[in-house]
C-alpha positions, 0 to 999 in steps of 0.5 A, a space after each residue: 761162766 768160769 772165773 781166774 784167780 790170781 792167788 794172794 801172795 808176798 812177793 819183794 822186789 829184788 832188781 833195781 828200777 822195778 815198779 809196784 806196776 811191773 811186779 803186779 805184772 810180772 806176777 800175773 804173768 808168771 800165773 796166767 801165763 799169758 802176757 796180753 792177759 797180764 796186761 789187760 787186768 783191770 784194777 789190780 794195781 790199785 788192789 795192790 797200792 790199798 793193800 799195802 798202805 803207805 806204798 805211795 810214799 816209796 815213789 814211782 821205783 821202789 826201794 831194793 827188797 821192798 816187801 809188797 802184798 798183793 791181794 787175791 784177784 778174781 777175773 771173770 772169763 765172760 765174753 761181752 758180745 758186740 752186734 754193730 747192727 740190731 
Protein backbone atom coordinates (compact mmCIF):
# COMPACT_ATOMS: atom_id res chain seq x y z
CA UNK A 1 0.00 0.00 0.00
CA UNK A 2 1.45 3.08 -1.02
CA UNK A 3 0.48 6.70 0.05
CA UNK A 4 0.32 10.43 -1.77
CA UNK A 5 1.29 13.42 -0.02
CA UNK A 6 0.20 16.67 -0.94
CA UNK A 7 3.11 18.80 0.34
CA UNK A 8 2.70 21.88 2.77
CA UNK A 9 2.80 24.95 0.99
CA UNK A 10 1.77 29.00 1.03
CA UNK A 11 -0.11 29.77 -1.73
CA UNK A 12 -2.21 33.60 -2.18
CA UNK A 13 -4.82 34.39 -3.69
CA UNK A 14 -4.44 36.14 -6.58
CA UNK A 15 -7.56 36.39 -8.77
CA UNK A 16 -10.92 37.68 -7.71
CA UNK A 17 -13.81 35.80 -6.54
CA UNK A 18 -11.40 32.75 -5.70
CA UNK A 19 -12.46 30.75 -2.63
CA UNK A 20 -10.44 28.81 0.21
CA UNK A 21 -12.43 25.55 -1.69
CA UNK A 22 -11.07 26.41 -5.22
CA UNK A 23 -7.31 27.03 -3.99
CA UNK A 24 -7.34 23.77 -2.08
CA UNK A 25 -8.36 22.71 -5.45
CA UNK A 26 -6.45 24.11 -7.61
CA UNK A 27 -3.37 23.08 -5.60
CA UNK A 28 -4.06 19.39 -5.36
CA UNK A 29 -4.76 19.60 -8.83
CA UNK A 30 -1.55 21.14 -10.10
CA UNK A 31 0.41 17.96 -7.59
CA UNK A 32 -1.97 15.04 -8.17
CA UNK A 33 -2.42 15.85 -11.76
CA UNK A 34 -5.72 14.72 -11.90
CA UNK A 35 -8.61 16.78 -11.48
CA UNK A 36 -11.19 13.73 -10.29
CA UNK A 37 -8.33 13.01 -7.52
CA UNK A 38 -8.42 16.63 -6.53
CA UNK A 39 -11.86 16.61 -5.99
CA UNK A 40 -12.63 13.70 -4.26
CA UNK A 41 -10.10 14.75 -1.23
CA UNK A 42 -11.65 13.83 1.80
CA UNK A 43 -11.21 16.62 4.70
CA UNK A 44 -8.49 18.90 2.96
CA UNK A 45 -10.52 22.02 3.10
CA UNK A 46 -11.42 21.62 6.85
CA UNK A 47 -7.20 21.08 7.14
CA UNK A 48 -6.90 24.10 5.26
CA UNK A 49 -9.52 26.46 7.51
CA UNK A 50 -7.70 24.73 11.09
CA UNK A 51 -4.64 25.92 9.63
CA UNK A 52 -5.11 29.42 9.35
CA UNK A 53 -7.40 30.50 11.88
CA UNK A 54 -9.62 33.22 11.62
CA UNK A 55 -10.24 32.33 7.75
CA UNK A 56 -13.71 31.97 8.38
CA UNK A 57 -13.87 35.67 8.99
CA UNK A 58 -12.76 36.66 5.70
CA UNK A 59 -16.26 34.84 3.97
CA UNK A 60 -17.22 32.65 1.23
CA UNK A 61 -14.65 34.81 -1.18
CA UNK A 62 -11.38 36.03 -0.04
CA UNK A 63 -9.76 38.96 -0.05
CA UNK A 64 -7.33 39.82 -3.07
CA UNK A 65 -3.71 38.67 -1.92
CA UNK A 66 -4.70 36.59 1.07
CA UNK A 67 -2.25 34.66 2.16
CA UNK A 68 -3.45 30.94 2.95
CA UNK A 69 -1.39 27.73 4.84
CA UNK A 70 -2.19 24.64 3.67
CA UNK A 71 -1.21 21.71 5.44
CA UNK A 72 0.90 18.42 4.51
CA UNK A 73 -2.06 15.74 3.29
CA UNK A 74 -1.46 12.04 3.14
CA UNK A 75 -3.95 10.08 0.64
CA UNK A 76 -3.78 6.36 0.96
CA UNK A 77 -4.27 4.56 -2.36
CA UNK A 78 -5.95 1.62 -0.93
CA UNK A 79 -8.86 0.18 -2.93
CA UNK A 80 -11.89 -0.94 -0.64
CA UNK A 81 -12.92 -3.97 -2.14
CA UNK A 82 -17.20 -4.14 -2.56
CA UNK A 83 -18.80 -8.07 -2.94
CA UNK A 84 -22.44 -7.54 -3.41
CA UNK A 85 -22.97 -11.26 -2.57
CA UNK A 86 -21.07 -13.28 0.02
Amino acid sequence: MSEIVIPAATIRATREDTSLEQLCFEFAHQVLGDPRKAARLKGYVEAAIEANPGIAAAGLVLPLGTEIRLPEWRISNRVEQVRLWD
